[in-house]
N, CA, C and O of each residue as an XYZ file, in Angstrom:
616
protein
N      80.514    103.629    125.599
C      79.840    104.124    124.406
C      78.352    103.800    124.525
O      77.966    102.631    124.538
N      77.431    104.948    124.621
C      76.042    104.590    124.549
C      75.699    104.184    123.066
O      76.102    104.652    122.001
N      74.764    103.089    123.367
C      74.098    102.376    122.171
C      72.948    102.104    121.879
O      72.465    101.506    122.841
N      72.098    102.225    120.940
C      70.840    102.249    120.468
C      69.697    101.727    119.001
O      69.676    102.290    117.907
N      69.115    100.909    119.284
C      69.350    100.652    117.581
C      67.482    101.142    117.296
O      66.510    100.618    117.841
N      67.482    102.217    116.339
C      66.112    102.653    116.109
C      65.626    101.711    114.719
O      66.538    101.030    114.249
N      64.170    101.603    113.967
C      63.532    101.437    113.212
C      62.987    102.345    112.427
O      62.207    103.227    112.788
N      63.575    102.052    110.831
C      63.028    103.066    110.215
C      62.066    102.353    108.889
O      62.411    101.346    108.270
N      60.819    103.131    108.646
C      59.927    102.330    107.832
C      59.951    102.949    106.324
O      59.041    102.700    105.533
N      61.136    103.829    105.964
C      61.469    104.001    104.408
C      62.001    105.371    104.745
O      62.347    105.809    105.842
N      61.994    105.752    103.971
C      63.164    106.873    103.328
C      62.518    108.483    104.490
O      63.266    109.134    105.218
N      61.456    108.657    104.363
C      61.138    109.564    105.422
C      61.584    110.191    106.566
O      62.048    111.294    106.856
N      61.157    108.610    107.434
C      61.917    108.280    108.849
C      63.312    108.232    109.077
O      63.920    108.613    110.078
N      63.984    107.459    107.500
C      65.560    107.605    108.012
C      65.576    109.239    107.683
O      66.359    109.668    108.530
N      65.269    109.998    107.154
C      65.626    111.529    107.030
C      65.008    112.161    108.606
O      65.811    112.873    109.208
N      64.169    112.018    109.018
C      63.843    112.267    110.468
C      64.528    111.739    111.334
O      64.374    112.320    112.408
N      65.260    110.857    111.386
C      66.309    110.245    112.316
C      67.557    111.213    112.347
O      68.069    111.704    113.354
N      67.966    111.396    110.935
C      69.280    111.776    111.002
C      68.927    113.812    111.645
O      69.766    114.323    112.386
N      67.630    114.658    111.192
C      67.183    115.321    111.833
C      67.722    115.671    113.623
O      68.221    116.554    114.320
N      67.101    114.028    113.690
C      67.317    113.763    115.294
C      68.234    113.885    115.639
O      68.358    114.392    116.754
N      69.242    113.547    114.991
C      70.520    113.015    115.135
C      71.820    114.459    115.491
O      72.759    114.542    116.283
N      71.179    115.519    114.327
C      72.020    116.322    114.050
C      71.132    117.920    115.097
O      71.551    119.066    115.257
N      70.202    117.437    115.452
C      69.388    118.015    116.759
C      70.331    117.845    117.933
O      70.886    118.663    118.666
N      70.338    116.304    117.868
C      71.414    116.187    119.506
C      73.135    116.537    119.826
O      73.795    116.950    120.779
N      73.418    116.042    118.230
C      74.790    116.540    118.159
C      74.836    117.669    118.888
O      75.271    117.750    120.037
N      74.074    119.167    117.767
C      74.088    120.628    118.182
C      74.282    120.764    119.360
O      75.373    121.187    119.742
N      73.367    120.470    120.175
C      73.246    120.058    121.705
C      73.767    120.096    122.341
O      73.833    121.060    123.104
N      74.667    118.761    122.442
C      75.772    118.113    123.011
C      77.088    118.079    122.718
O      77.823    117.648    123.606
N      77.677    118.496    121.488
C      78.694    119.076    120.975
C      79.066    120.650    120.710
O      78.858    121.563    119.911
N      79.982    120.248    122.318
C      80.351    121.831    122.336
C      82.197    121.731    122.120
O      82.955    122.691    122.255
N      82.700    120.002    121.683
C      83.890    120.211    121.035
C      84.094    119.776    120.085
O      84.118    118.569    119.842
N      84.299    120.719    119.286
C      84.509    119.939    117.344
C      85.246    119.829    117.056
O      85.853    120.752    117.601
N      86.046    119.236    116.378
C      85.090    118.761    115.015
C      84.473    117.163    115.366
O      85.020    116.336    116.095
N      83.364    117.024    114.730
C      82.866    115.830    115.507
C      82.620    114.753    114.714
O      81.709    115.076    113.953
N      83.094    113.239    114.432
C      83.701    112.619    113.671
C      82.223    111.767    113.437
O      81.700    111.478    114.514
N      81.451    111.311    112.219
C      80.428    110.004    111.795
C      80.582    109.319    110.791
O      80.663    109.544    109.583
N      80.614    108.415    111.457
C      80.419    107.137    110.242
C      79.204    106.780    109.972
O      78.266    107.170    110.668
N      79.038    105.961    108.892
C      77.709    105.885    108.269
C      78.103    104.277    107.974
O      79.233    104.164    107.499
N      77.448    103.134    108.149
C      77.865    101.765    107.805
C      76.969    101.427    106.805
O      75.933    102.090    106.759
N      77.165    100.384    105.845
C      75.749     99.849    105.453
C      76.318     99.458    104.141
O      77.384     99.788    103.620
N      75.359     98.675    103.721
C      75.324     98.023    102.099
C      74.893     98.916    101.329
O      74.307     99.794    101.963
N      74.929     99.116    100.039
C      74.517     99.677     98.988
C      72.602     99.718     98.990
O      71.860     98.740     99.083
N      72.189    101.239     98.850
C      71.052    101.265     98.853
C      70.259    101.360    100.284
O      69.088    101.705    100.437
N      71.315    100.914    101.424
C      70.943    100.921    102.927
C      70.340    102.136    103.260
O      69.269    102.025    103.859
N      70.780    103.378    103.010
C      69.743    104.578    103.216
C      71.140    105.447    103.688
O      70.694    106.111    104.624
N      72.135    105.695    103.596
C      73.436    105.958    104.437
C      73.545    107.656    103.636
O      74.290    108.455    104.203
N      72.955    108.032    102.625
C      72.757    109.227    102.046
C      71.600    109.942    102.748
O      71.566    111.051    103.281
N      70.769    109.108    102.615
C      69.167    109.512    103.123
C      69.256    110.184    104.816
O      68.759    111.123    105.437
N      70.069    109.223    105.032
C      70.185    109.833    106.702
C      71.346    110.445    106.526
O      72.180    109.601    106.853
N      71.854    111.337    106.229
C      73.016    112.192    105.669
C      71.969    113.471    105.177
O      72.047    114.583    105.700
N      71.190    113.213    104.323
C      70.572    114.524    103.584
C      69.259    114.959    105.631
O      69.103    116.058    106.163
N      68.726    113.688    106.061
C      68.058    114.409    106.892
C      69.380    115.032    108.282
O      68.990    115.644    109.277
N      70.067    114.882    108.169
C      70.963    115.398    109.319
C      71.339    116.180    108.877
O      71.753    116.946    109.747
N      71.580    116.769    107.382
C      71.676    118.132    107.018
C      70.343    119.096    107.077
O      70.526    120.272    107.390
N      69.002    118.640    106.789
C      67.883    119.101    106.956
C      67.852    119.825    108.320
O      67.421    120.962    108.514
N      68.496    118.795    109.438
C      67.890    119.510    110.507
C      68.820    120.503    110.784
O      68.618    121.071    111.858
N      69.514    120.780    110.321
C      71.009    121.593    110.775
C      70.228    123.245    109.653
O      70.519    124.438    109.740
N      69.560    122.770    109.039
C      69.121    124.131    108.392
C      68.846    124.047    106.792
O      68.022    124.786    106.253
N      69.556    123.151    106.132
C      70.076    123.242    104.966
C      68.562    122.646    104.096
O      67.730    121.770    104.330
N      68.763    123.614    103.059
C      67.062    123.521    102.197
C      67.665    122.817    100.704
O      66.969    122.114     99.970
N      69.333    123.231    100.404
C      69.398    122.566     99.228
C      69.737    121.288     98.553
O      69.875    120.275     99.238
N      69.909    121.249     97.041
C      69.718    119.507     97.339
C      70.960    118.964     98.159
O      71.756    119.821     98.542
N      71.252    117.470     98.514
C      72.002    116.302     99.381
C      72.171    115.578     98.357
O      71.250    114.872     97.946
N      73.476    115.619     97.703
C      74.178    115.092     96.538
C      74.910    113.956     97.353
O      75.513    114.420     98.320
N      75.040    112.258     97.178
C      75.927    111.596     97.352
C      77.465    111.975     96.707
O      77.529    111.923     95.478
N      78.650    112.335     97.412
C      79.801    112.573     96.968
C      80.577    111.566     96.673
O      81.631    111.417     97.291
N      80.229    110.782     95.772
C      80.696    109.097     95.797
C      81.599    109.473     94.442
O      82.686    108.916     94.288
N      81.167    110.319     93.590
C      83.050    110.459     92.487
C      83.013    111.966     92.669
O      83.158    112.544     91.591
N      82.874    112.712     93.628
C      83.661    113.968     93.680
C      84.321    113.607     95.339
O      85.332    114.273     95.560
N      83.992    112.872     96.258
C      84.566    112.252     97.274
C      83.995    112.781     98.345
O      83.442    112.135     99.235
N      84.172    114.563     98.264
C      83.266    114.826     99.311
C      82.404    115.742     99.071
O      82.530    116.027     97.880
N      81.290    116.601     99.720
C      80.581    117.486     99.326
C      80.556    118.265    100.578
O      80.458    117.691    101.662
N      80.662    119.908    100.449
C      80.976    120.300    101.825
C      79.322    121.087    101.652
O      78.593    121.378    100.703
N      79.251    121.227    103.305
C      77.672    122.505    103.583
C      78.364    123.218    104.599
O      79.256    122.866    105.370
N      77.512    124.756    104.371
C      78.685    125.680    105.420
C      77.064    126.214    105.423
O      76.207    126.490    104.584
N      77.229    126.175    107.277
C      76.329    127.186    107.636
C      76.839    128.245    108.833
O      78.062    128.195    108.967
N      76.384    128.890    109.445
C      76.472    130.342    110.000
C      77.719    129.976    110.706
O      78.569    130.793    110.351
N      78.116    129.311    111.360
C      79.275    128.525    112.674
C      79.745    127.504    112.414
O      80.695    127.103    113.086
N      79.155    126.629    111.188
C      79.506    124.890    110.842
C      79.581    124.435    109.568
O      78.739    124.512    108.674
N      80.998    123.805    109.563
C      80.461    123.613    108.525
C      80.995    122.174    108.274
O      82.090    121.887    108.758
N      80.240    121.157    107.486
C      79.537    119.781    107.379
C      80.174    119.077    106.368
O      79.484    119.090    105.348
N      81.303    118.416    106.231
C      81.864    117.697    105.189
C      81.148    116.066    105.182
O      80.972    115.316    106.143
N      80.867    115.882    103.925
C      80.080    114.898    103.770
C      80.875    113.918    102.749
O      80.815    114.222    101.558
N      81.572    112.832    103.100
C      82.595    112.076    102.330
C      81.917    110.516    101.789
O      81.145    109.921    102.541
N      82.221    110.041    100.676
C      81.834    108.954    100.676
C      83.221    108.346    100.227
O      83.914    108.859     99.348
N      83.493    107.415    100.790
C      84.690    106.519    100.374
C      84.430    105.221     99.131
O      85.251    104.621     98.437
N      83.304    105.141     99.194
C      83.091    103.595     97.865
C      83.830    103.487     96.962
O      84.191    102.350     96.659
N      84.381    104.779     96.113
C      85.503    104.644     94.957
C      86.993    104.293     95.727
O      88.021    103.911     95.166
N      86.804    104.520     97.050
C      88.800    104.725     97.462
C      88.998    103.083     97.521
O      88.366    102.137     97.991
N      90.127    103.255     96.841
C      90.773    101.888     97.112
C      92.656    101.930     97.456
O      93.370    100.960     97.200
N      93.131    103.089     97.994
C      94.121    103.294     98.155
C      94.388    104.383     99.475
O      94.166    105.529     99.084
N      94.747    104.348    100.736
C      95.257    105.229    101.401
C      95.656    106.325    101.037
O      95.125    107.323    101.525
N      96.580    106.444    100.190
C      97.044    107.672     99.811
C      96.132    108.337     98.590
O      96.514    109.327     97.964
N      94.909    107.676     98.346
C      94.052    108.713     97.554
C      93.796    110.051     98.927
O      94.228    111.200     98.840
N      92.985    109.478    100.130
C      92.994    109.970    100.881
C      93.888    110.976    101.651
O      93.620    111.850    102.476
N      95.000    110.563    101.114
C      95.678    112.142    101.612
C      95.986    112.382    100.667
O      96.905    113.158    100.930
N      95.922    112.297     99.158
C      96.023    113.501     98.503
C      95.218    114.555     98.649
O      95.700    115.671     98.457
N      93.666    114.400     99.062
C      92.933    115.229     99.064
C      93.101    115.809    100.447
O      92.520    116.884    100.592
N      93.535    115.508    101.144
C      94.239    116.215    102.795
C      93.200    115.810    103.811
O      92.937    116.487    104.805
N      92.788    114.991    103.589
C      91.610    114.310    104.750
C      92.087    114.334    105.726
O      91.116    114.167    106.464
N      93.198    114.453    106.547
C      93.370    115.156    108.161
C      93.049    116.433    108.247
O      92.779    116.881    109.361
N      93.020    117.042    107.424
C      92.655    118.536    107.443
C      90.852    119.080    107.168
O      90.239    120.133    107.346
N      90.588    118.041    106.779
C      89.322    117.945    107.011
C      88.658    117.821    107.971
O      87.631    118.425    108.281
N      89.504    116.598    108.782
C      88.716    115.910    109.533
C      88.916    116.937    111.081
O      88.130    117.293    111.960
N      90.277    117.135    110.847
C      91.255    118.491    112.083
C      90.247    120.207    111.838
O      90.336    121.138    112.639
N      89.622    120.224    110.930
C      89.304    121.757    110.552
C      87.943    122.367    112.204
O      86.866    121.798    112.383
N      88.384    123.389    112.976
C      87.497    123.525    114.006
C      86.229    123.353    113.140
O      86.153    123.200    111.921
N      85.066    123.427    114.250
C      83.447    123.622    114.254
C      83.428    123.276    112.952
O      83.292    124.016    111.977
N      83.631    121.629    113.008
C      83.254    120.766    111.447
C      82.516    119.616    112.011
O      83.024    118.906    112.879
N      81.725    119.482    111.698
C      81.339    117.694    111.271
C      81.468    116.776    110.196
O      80.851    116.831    109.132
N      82.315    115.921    110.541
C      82.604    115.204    109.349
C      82.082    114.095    109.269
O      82.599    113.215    109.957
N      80.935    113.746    108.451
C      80.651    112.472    108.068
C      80.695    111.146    106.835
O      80.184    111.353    105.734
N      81.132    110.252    107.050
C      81.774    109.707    105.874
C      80.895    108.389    105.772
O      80.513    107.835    106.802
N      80.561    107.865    104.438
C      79.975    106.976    103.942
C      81.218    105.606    103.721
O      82.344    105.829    103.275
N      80.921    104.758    103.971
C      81.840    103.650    103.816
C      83.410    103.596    104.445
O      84.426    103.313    103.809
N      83.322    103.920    105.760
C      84.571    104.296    106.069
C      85.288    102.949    106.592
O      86.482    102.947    106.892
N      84.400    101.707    106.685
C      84.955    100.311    106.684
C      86.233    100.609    105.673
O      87.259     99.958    105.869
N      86.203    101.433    104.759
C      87.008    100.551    103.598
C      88.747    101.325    103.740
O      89.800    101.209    103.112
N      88.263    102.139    104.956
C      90.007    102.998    105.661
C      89.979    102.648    106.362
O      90.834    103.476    106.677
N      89.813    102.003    107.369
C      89.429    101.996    108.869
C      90.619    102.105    109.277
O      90.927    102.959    110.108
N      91.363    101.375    108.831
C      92.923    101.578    109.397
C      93.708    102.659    109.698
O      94.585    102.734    110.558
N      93.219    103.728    108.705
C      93.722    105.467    108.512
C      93.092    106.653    109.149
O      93.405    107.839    109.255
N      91.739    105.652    109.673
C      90.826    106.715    110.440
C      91.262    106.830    112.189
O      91.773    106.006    112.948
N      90.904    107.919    112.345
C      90.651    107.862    113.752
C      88.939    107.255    114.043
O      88.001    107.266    113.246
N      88.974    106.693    115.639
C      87.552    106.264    116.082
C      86.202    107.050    115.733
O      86.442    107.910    116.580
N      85.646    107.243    115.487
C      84.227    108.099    115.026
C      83.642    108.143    116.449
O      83.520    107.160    117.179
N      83.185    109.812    116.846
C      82.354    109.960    117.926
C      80.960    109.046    117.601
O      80.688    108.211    118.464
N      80.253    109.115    116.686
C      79.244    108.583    116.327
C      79.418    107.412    115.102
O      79.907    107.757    114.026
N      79.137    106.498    115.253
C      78.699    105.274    114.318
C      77.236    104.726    114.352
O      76.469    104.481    115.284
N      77.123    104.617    112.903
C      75.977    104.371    112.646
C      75.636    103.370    111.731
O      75.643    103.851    110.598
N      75.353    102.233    111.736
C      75.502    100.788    111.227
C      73.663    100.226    110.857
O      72.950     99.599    111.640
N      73.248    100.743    109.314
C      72.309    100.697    109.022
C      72.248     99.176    108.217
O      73.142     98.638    107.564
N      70.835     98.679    108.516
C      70.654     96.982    108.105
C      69.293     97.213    107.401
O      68.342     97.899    107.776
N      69.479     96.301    106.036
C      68.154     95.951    105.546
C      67.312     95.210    106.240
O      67.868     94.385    106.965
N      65.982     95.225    106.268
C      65.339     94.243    106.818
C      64.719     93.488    106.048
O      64.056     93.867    105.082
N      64.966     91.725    106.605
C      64.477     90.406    105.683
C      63.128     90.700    105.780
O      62.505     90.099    104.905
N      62.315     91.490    106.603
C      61.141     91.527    106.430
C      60.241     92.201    105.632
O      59.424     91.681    104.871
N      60.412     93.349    105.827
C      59.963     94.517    104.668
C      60.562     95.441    104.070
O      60.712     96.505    104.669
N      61.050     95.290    102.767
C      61.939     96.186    101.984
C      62.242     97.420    102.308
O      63.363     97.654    101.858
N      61.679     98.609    103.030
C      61.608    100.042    102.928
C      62.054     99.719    104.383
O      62.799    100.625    104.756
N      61.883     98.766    105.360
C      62.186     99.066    106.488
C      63.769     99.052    106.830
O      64.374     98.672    105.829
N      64.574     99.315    107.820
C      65.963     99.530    108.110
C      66.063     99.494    109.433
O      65.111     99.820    110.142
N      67.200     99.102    109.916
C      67.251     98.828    111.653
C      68.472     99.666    111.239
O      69.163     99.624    110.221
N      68.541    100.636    112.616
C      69.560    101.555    112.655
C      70.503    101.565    113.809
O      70.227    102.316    114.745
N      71.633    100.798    113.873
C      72.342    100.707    115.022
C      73.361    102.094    115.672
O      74.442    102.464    115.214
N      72.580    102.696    116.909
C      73.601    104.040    116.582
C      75.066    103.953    117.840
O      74.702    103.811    119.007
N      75.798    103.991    117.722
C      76.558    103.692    118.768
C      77.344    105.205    119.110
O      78.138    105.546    118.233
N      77.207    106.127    120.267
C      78.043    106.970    120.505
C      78.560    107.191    121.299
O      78.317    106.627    122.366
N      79.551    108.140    121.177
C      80.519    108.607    122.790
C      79.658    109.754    123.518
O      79.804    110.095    124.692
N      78.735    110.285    122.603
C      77.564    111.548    123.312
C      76.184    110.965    123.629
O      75.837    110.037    122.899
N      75.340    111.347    124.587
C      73.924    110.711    124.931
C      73.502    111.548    123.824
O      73.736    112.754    123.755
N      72.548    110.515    122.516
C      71.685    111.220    121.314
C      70.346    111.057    121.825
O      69.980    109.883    121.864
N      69.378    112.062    122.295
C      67.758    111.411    122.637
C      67.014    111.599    121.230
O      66.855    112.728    120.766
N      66.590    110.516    120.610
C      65.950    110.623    119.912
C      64.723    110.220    119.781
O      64.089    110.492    118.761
């Protein structure tokens, strides 16, 4: 698994990262559906780099956190982008009521999920993980650990 950990200096940069991010995917993913996790504490930026990885994929409208509707889907010309946040689940089988293998199974999808520590057990491995940290030093800043099974140049 290639690994990488970038610096981001506020909300901008993490939206230009995830840009980056969803630049290299395109790229390099020519088998889908292609699985991300998003790690982090509350407020870590795990939306922010979610709304810029939809930015770069095309998408102009707003990047709603799906934290009580669960997920929020984007469909563009060939792809289309399920965006999950888990923080409310506290039960396995919430998760398959809503058919989350079929989500995650649906061709030319990317599925990325916010807090997926809190299934880990129910998930399959994530092509991409992404394990975002506050920094003790300067509030707006974030260390971004990216770990994948694809080379991301960012």
């Amino acid at each position: 698994m290639n690994s990488s950990t970038l610096i981001s200096n506020g909300n901008l940069e993490t939206e230009d990262i995830g840009k980056k991010i969803s630049n290299s995917v395109l790229k390099k993913s020519d088998s889908y559906p292609v699985l991300i996790f998003l790690i982090g504490e509350l407020g870590a930026g795990k939306t922010t780099l979610c709304k810029g990885f939809l930015k770069g994929l095309g998408h102009k409208d707003v990047v709603k956190s799906p934290t009580y509707n669960l997920v929020e889907t984007y469909e563009f010309s060939n792809l289309v982008v399920f965006h999950f946040d888990f923080y409310q689940i506290s039960h396995q089988k919430e998760l398959s009521n809503v058919g989350i293998q079929e989500y995650l199974d649906t061709n030319n999808s990317i599925s990325i999920i916010e807090w997926p520590e809190k299934m880990a057990s129910f998930l399959p491995n994530p092509d991409i993980q992404i394990i975002i940290h506050h920094s003790e030093k300067k509030e707006d800043q974030r260390s971004l650990e990216i770990k994948s099974n694809v080379s991301i140049k960012l």
